[in-house]
N, C-alpha and C positions, 0 to 999 in steps of 0.2 A: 333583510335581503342583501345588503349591501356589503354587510357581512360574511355572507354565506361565498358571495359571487368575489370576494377578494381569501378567505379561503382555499376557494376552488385553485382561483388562478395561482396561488403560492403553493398547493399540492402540485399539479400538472408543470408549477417553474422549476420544482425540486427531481419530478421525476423527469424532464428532460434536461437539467444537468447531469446528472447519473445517468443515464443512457449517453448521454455527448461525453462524458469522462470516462465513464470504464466501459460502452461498448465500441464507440466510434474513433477516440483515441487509443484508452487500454488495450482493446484488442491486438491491435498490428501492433501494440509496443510492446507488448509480452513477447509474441513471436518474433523480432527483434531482439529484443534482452534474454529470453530462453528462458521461460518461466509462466505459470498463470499463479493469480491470485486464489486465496480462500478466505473464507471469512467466519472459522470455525470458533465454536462456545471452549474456551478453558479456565478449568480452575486457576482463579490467581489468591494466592492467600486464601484467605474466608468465603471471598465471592466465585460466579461462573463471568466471565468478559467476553462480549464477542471480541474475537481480533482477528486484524488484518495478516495473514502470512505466506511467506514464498512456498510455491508447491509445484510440483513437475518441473525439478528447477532442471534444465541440461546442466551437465558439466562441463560442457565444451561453450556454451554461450557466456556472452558479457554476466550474467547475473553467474552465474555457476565457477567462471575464472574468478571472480571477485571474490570467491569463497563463501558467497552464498547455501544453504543447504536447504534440504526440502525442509516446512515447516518453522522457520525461522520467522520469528516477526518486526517487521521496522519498527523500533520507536520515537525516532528522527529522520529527517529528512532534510539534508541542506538547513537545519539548525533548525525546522519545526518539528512540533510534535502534536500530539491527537489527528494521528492521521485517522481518518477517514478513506476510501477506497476512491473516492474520486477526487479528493485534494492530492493524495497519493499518485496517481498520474499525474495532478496538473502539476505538481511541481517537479514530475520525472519530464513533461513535455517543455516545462518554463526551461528546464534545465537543457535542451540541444543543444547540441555542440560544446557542451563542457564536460567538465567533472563535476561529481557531488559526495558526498559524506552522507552513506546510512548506517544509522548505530542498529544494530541488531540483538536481539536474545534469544535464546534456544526457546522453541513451542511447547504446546501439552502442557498438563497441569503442572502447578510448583506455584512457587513465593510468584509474591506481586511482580508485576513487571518491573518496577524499580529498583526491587532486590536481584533478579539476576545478573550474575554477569554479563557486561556486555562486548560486543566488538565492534567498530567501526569500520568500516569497506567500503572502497573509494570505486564508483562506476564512471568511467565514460558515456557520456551517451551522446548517440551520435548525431549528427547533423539530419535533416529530415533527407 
């Protein structure tokens, strides 16, 4: 019982982190940066990955001047990596009011994520 009831409570803790990182921060901070998130299946090497990548990026917004492209996937952030979708904004929101370093590599199937080439792109982000 006591099991079941602590469980529960670490499902419904995880699913209201994810709703508090990528709908009630992520959201206005996409629309800010000019961009939404995806979190589409691609071939990497051998396997299928889900991953995290920029999409509907503008080109006129912060994410789109930084030479961001649609499809493009982070694999660093500010010096981390295994982003996850709501670590992914917490460290775009830890980051206000500075600059941060995201390394990026082209989407869609191909070589593992570590064999592509990659780019680094320096975003501002802004004060709240």
């Amino acid at each position: 019982m006591l099991v079941g009831a602590i469980a529960a409570a670490l499902v419904l803790w995880v699913i209201g982190q994810a709703v508090y990182w990528q709908v009630i921060i992520g959201s206005p901070m996409e629309k800010e940066l000019g961009f939404t998130h995806g979190s589409p299946y691609v071939r990497a090497g051998d396997h299928n990955i889900e991953v995290l990548t920029f999409e509907h990026v503008t080109p006129s917004g912060i994410v789109g001047r930084a030479g961001i492209q649609n499809g493009y996937i982070p694999i660093s952030l500010a010096g981390e990596t295994h982003l996850s979708i709501s670590k992914f904004y917490r460290l775009l929101e830890a980051a206000r009011g500075q600059t941060v370093e995201i390394k990026v590599v082209s989407g869609g199937d191909g070589d593992i994520l570590a064999s592509r080439p990659a780019q680094t792109v320096t975003l501002e982000i802004p004060d709240k």
